[in-house]
N, C-alpha and C positions, 0 to 999 in steps of 0.2 A: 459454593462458588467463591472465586478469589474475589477479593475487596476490590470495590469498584472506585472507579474514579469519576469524576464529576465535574460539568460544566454548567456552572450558577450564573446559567442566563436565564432573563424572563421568555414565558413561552412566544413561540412565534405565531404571527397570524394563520389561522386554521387553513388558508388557503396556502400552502408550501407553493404552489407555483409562482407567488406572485415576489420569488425572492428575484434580486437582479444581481450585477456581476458585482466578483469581488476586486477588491484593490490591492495592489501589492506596493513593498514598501524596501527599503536598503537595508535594514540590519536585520541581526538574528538575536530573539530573547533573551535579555539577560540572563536569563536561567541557564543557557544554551553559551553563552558568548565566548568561553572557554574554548580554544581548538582542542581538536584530538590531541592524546600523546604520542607520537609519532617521531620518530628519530630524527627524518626528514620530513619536510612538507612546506609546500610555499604557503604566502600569506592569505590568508580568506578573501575571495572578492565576492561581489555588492553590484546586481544589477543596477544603475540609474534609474532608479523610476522614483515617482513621487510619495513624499511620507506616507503610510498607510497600514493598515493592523496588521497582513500577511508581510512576512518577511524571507529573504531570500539570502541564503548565503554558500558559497561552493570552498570545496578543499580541494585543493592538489598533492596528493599522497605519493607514497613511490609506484603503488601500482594500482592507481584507481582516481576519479576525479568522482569526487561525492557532490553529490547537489541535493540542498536542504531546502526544505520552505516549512515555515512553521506558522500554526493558524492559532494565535494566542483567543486566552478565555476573551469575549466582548460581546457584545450585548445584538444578536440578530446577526449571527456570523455563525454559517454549518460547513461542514463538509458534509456531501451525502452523494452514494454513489451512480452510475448509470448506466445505459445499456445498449449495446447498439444493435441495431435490427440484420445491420449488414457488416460485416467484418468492417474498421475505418483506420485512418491512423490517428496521433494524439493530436496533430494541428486540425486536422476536421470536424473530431469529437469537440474540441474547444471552439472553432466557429460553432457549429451545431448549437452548441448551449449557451456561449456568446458568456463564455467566463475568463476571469486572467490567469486560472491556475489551474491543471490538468496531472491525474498521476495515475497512470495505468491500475487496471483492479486485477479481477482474478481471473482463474485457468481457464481455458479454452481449449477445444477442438479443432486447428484450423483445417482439417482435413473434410470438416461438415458444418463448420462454421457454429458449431454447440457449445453454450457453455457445461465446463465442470465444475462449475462453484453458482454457490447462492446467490442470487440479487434478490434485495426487496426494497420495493421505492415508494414513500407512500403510506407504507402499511400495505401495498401487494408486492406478490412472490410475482418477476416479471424477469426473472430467470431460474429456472430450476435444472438441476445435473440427472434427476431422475429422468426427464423426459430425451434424454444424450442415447438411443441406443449404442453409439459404440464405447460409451462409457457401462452401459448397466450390463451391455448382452458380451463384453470382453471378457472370455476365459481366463485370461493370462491375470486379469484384476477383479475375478472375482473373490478371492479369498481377501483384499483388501475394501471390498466394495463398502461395509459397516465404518471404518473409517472414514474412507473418504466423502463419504455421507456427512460425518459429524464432523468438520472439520472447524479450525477457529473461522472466528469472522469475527470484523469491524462494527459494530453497532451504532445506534442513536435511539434512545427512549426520549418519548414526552412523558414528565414525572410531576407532576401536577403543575405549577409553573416552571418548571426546571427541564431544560434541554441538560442530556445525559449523555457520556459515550464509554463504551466500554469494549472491551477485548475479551470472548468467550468463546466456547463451544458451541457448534449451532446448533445441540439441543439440549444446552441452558437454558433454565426458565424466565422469562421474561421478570421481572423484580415487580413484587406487590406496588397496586398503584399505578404501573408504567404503561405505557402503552409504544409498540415496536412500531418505530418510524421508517427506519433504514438498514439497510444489513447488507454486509459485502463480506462472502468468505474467501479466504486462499487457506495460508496455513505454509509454514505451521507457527504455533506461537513460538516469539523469541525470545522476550523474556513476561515475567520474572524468571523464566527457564524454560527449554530448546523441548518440543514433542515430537523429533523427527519420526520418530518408533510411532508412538501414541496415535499418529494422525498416519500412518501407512505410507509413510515417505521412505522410510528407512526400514529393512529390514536385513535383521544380522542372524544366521543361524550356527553357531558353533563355531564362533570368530569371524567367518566367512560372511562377509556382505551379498545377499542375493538381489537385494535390489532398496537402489538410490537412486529416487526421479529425479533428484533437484540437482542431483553429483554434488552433492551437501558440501564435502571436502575442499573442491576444486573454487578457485578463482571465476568469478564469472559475471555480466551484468548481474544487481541486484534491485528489488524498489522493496518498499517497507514501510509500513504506519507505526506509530506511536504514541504515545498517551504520556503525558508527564505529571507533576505531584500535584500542580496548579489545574488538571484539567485542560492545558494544552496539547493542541495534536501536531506532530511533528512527521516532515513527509521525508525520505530518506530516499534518492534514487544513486546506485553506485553505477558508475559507467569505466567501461574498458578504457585501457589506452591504446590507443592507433598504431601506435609503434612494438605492443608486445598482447596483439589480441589474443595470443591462444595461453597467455597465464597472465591476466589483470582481471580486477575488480575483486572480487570477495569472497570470501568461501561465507556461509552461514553463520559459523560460529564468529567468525572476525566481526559480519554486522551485527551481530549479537552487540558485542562489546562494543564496537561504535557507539549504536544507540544508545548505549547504556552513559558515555562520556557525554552526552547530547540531556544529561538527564530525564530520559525514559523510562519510564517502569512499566509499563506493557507495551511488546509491544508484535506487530504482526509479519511476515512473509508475504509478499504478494507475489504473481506472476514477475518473473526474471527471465535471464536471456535476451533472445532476440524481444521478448516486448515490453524490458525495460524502456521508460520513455519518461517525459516530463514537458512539458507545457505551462510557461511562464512569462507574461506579457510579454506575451509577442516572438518570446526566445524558446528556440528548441531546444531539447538533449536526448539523444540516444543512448542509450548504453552499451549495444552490443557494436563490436568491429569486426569485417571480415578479414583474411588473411594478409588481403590488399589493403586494409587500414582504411577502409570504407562504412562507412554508417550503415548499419544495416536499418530499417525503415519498414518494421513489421506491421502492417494493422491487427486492429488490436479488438477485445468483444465487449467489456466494461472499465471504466474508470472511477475515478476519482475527482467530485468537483470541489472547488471553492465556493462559496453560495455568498449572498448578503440580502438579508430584505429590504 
């Protein structure tokens, strides 16, 4: 398994429900403070909100508005993922959990309201893809069905005092000593390198593309995790522009390389398109536009939260 990264915090109280909201704050990581390299792009702005460990900061590119939030290494401060019983959108999901920071997780069904990605909250599996009949009994996906099984996910280990996160396969072994707290898959990994193939997203047969779930190449809302050298987690949500919806936001490989300017070094794909989303004291962002330059306003089946004890 690739070299993991790590968050040297003390462990947390064995009771995980008892963490409350987190805080968010104006800048972005030093590690991070660098813009893109970008030919064009206006200057970084900075929610108003009061000093605090989460930091927020957005880009305006030429074709895309990037929204960052970054959950620095400190001490009783998680991300861990959730799940919701009924399809919801990201403002509802964040009253619901009554946090300041929300970032869409992974695929779903909205035709049955099923997840096709892992959730584990807890230490329990409180979404599973196998239990998806139009994911398991689909013809058309079964000869991908063993990928999509195994695809990356977001992690969290308790490692003896050491809250842990990592970015693997979800049937990598859990690392001696640890024990699996949290787990959010989508997929596919973005870096240290791209498994569009690997994870069943992409398949090319004799140069011929027969099939691209994510339209990998094309411009499109994006959201994404990340892992950086210190053990920070870094949330990446790329949104369309209103004025050129049907070619803004990102192909894969381009967030690829973002992240990577963001100093990332693992890091993941989450659900994009229409449920890119992002929830941030108080402020919304969509990412997808319709033709009319209208917010599209998808609900959504898992997230991503901000935690604090």
């Amino acid at each position: 398994m690739a070299r993991s990264l790590f968050y040297p915090a003390p462990l947390f109280h064995k009771d995980l429900s008892s963490f409350a909201i987190a805080l968010g704050a104006l800048l972005f990581s030093p590690s991070c403070s660098a813009p893109p390299s970008e030919s064009t792009r206006s200057a970084p702005t900075s929610l108003p909100t009061p000093s605090a460990p989460v930091r927020y900061r957005s880009y305006t590119l030429p074709h895309s508005v990037v929204h960052i939030v970054s959950i620095p290494v400190r001490d009783g401060l998680a991300v861990a993922p959730a799940i919701a019983t009924e399809l919801d959108t990201i403002e509802g999901l964040a009253r619901k959990y009554r946090v300041s920071a929300v970032l869409n997780g992974g695929f779903f069904d909205p035709s049955n309201q099923k997840t096709t990605s892992y959730v584990i909250r807890r230490g329990k599996l409180v979404a599973d893809p196998r239990q998806n009949d139009r994911l398991m009994k689909n013809p058309k996906l079964a000869p991908y069905l063993p990928q999509i099984l195994d695809r990356t996910e977001f992690r969290c280990y308790l490692c003896g005092q050491t809250f842990r996160y990592d970015i693997v396969l979800h049937s990598d072994r859990v690392p001696v000593n640890c024990q699996l707290v949290d787990a959010l898959s989508g997929g596919p990994q973005l870096l240290p390198q791209m498994t569009l193939a690997a994870e069943g997203f992409l398949d090319i047969d004799r140069g011929k593309v027969i099939r691209d779930a994510l339209g990998s190449s094309q411009r499109n809302a994006r959201s994404a995790i990340g892992i950086t050298r210190d053990g920070s987690i870094v949330w990446v949500m790329v949104a369309q522009k209103p004025s050129l919806p049907a070619n803004s936001g990102m192909s894969l490989s381009e967030l690829a390389k973002f992240m990577k300017t963001l100093g990332v070094e693992k890091a993941m794909n989450l659900d994009g398109g229409s449920s890119s989303a992002l929830y941030y004291q108080g402020q919304i962002f969509y990412g997808k536009f319709d033709r009319q330059g209208n917010r599209v306003k998808r609900p959504i089946k898992s997230v991503l939260l901000v935690l604090e004890r």
